[in-house]
N, C-alpha and C positions, 0 to 999 in steps of 0.2 A: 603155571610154572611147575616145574617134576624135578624131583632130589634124588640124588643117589647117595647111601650111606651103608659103610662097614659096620657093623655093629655085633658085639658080643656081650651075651646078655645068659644070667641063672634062670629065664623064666626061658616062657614059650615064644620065639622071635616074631610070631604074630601079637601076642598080648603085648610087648616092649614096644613094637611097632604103633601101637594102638598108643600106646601113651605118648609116645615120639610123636604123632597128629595131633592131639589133646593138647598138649602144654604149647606145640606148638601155634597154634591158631585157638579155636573159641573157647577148647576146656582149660579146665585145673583139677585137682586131686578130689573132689569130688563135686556133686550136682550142685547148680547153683541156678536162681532165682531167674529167669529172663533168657536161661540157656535153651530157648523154641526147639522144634523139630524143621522149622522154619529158616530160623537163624542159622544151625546146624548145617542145613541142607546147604545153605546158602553160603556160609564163611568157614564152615571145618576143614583141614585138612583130612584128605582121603589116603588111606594105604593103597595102594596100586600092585604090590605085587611083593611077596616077601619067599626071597629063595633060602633054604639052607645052605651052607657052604661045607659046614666041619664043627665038631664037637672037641673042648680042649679040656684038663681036668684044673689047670691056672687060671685065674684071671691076667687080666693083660693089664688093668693099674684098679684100684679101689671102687668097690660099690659093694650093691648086694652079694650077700654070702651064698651059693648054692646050696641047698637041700639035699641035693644027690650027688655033690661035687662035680657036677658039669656043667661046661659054659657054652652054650650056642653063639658059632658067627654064623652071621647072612646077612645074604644081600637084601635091602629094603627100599623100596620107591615108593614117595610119599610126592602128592603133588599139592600144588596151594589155587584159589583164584587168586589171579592177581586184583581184585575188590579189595584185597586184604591190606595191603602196603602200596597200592599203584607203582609210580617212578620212582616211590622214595628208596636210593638203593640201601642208607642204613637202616631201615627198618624194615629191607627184603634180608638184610643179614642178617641183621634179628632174629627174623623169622625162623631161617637156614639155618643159624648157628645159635646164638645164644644161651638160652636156659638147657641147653641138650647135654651140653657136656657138665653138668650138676647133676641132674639125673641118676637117683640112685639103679634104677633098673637096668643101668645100663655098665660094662666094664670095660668097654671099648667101646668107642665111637669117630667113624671120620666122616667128612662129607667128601665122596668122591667125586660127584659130577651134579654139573646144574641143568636144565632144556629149559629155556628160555622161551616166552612166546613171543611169535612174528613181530607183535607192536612195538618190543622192546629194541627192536632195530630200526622201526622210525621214529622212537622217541630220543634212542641215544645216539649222537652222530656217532659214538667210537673213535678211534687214533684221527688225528690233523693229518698227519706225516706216517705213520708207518713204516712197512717198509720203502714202497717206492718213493715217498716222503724224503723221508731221508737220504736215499740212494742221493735224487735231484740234489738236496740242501749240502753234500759231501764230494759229488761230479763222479763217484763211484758204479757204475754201470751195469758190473756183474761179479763181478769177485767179491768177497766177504769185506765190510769194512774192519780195517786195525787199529785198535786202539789202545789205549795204554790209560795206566792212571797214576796222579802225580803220588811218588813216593818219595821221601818219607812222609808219610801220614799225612802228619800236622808236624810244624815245626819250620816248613823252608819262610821266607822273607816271600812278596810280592816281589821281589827282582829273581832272589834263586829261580822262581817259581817261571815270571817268564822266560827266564836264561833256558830253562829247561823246555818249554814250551819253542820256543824258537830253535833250539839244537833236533828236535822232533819234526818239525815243521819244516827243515831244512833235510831231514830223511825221507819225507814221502806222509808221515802220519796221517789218517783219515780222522781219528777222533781221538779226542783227550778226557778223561773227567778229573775233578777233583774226588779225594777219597771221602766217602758216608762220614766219617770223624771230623770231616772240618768241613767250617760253614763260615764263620768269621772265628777268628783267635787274635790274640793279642798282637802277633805282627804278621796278619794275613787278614784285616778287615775285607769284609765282602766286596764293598762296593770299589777300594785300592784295586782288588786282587781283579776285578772283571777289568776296570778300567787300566791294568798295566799288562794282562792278557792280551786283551784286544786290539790294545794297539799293535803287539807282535802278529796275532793273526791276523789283524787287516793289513798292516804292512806285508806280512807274507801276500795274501789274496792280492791286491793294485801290482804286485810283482811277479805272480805264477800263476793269476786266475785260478787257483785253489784253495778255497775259505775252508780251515779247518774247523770241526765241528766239536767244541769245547763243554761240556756239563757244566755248568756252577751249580753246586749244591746251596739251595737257596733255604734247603727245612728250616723250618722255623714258626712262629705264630704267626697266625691270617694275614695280618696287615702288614706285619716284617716281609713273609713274604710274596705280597704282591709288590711291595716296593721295590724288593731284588728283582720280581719280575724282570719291570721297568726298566729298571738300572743293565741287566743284559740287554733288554733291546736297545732302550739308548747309546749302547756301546757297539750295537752291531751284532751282536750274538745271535746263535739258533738254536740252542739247547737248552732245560734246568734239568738240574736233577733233583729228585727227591727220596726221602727214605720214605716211603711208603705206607709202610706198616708200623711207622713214628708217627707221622704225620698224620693220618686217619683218612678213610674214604672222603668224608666230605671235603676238608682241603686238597687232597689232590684234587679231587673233580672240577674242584673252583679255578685252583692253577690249568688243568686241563683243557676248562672252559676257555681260560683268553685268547688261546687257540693261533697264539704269535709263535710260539717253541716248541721245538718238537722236548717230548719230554721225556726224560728218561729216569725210570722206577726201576730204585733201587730197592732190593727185596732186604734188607739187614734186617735179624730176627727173623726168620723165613725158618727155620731149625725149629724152633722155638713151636710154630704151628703145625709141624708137618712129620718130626723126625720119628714121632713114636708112630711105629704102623696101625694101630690102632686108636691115635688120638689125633684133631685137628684138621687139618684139609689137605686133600691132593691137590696138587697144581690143574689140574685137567681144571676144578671148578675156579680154585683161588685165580687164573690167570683170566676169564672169565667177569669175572668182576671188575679186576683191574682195565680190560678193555672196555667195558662200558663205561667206565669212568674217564676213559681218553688215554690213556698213555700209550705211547707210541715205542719204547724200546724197555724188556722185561729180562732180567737177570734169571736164568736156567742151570749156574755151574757150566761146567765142562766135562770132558771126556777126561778121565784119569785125575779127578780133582784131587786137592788139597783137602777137601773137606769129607761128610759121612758119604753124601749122596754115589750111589750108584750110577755105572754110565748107561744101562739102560732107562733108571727115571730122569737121566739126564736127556738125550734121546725122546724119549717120549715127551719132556717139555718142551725142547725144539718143534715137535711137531705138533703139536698141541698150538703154540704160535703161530704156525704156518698155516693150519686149519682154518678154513672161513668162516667169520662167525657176521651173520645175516651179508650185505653185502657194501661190509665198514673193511678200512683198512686192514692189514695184516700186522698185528705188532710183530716189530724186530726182536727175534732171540738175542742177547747176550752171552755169552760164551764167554765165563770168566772162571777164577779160582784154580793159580798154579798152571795155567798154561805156559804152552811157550810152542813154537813150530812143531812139535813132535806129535802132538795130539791133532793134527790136522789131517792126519792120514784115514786114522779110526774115525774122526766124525764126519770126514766127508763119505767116506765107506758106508757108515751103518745112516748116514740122514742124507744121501744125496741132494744136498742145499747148500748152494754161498748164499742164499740171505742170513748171515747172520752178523750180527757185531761180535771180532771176536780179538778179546780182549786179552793183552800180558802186562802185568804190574814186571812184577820181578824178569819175565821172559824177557823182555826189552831190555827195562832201564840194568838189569846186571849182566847184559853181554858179554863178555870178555872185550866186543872192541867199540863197546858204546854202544849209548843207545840207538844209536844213526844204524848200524849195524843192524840192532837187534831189531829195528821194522823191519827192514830187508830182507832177514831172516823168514820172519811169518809171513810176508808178502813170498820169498820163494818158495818155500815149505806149501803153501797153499796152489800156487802154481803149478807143482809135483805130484801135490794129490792130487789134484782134478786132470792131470796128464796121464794119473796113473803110474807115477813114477814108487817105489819102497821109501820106506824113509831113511834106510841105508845109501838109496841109489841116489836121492837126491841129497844127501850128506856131502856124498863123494862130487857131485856136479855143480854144488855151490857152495864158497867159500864163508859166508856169511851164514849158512846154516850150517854149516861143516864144526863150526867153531861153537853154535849154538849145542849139537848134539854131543860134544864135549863137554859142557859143562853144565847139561841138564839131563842127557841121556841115561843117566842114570839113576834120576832121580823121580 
């Protein structure tokens, strides 16, 4: 396995490199007892290749103090055997990540990419469902699936909640979730909320041959939730969702494994790991991981987000998803954060792809003529793009996104 990592460092980016391999695999801060030439050869991490990039006179967040007030970045490829941690993936992240970011020699550090070897794609099946997964489990063919997610927050009743789910459902919606904030609350119990869902979507599906494809967010502890699991499937359901990066590798993987729901990984706290350029992981590798672990649909932002992310790193995690990783599913992009029809122009432009789920909280459900509207809207809006239409042109040629570019165009 080979690593890719940004690093800014007061020493010499080979000597940092060289402790980045050490702490990572057999060494520590100095010689010890049984550390062979043998052993060494056998289980050390190797530096593979250390480029300069640029010299800055700041550090980029706390460590060592430079001598000469200058701080080297470059690029550094460190590879592992896989002898070292075999399948286990939290102690490949370990490996990857862990003690690196303590690291006094270090003042910057990210892991940009992973390479993976061959066995780790017959060892790990990768997504159920995926893209085409999915497409099948929604009757969605080629056009991007739209989805929405229940707002407000937390707070509606199991009836608001279907009410809403069925006014959606009677629009055309391909997919619903619940939002990362609620999992059960005091009048939205889990198992109430799948069983008074379902019954609106299976009643919709016996009358339009169209089973909407609904998230329940199940996070929670091991056992809690594999019993949500359950409790979706016995209702009918084909989704969970999970927060991720709450949850920890090993329990997704577990959910993963039962291999009944297509599962859909919510990235909250995704900022938290990534947003300092210099600290944490790129999506290239983080998304990576989460695929080995099975999930089948990955949250990316959007084009003209709500949030820090830029639409080029947006763009680039799109495709990053759509890249074949050994020959396992494709997970589905996500396409959320402040959208609404208008941003459908730019991302089919710069990613030429509908596979994606792509997602309006607010674009929908605050329509000026409802929410029924407000699908119609991103179902024309996407129409337009891929015909090629301006988002001006198709403003003016549909009434439902006419209304939408009114009271989002702006913003």
């Amino acid at each position: 396995m080979k690593a890719v990592y940004y690093i800014e460092t007061p020493y010499e980016p080979e000597a940092a490199a060289a402790v980045l391999a050490g702490e990572q695999s057999s060494g520590t801060f100095v010689a010890v007892p049984g550390e062979t030439e043998a052993l060494k050869q056998r289980f050390a991490a190797r530096v593979e290749k250390v480029t300069l990039l640029e010299t800055v006179q700041q550090p980029a967040i706390p460590g060592a103090i430079s001598k000469t007030g200058v701080y080297n970045r470059a690029r550094v490829e460190v590879s592992w055997s896989i002898e070292n941690f075999g399948y286990n993936l939290p102690v490949m992240l370990s490996t990857l990540q862990g003690n690196l970011y303590e690291i006094t020699q270090f003042t910057g550090l990210k892991l940009m990419d992973i390479e993976l070897p061959p066995s780790f794609g017959a060892h790990f099946k990768g997504p159920e469902f995926g893209v085409e997964g999915c497409r099948k489990l929604t009757g969605v063919a080629s056009r991007p699936l739209i989805g929405t997610i229940i707002k407000p927050s937390v707070g509606l009743s199991v009836t608001e909640t279907a009410d809403l789910v069925k006014t959606l459902a009677a629009a055309g919606i391909d997919f619903i979730k619940d939002d990362e904030l609620l999992s059960s609350s005091a009048n939205s119990k889990f198992e109430d909320r799948v069983a008074g869902i379902m019954k609106v979507i299976n009643k919709h599906a016996d009358k339009t041959g169209k089973k909407i494809m609904y998230a329940f967010n199940l996070s929670g502890e091991m056992d809690e939730m594999l019993r949500r699991y359950e409790t979706i499937v016995k209702h009918g359901g084909t989704c969970a969702m999970i927060s991720i990066n709450s949850v920890g590798l090993s329990g997704v993987k577990k959910i993963c494994d039962q291999r009944q729901l297509a599962i859909h990984a919510h990235r909250n706290g995704w900022g938290m790991l990534t947003r300092h350029p210099l600290l944490g992981i790129d999506f290239r590798a983080y998304q990576k991981i989460w695929r080995l672990a099975g999930v089948d649909q990955l949250h990316v932002n959007g084009i003209q987000n709500k949030f820090w992310e830029t639409d080029d790193s947006v763009v680039a995690s799109i495709n990053a998803c759509l890249t074949k990783l050994f020959d396992q599913q494709n997970v589905l992009p996500v396409v959320s954060s402040g959208q609404w029809g208008g941003q459908a122009f730019e991302t089919w432009q710069r990613t030429q792809t509908q596979d994606l789920l792509y997602m309006a909280g607010g674009g929908i459900l605050a329509h000026p003529m409802g929410p029924a509207a407000g699908v119609t809207a991103l179902q024309q809006a996407w129409s337009a793009a891929v015909e090629g239409s301006t988002l001006q042109e198709a403003a003016a040629q549909y009434r439902e996104f006419g209304k939408s570019a009114e009271k989002f165009g702006g913003k």
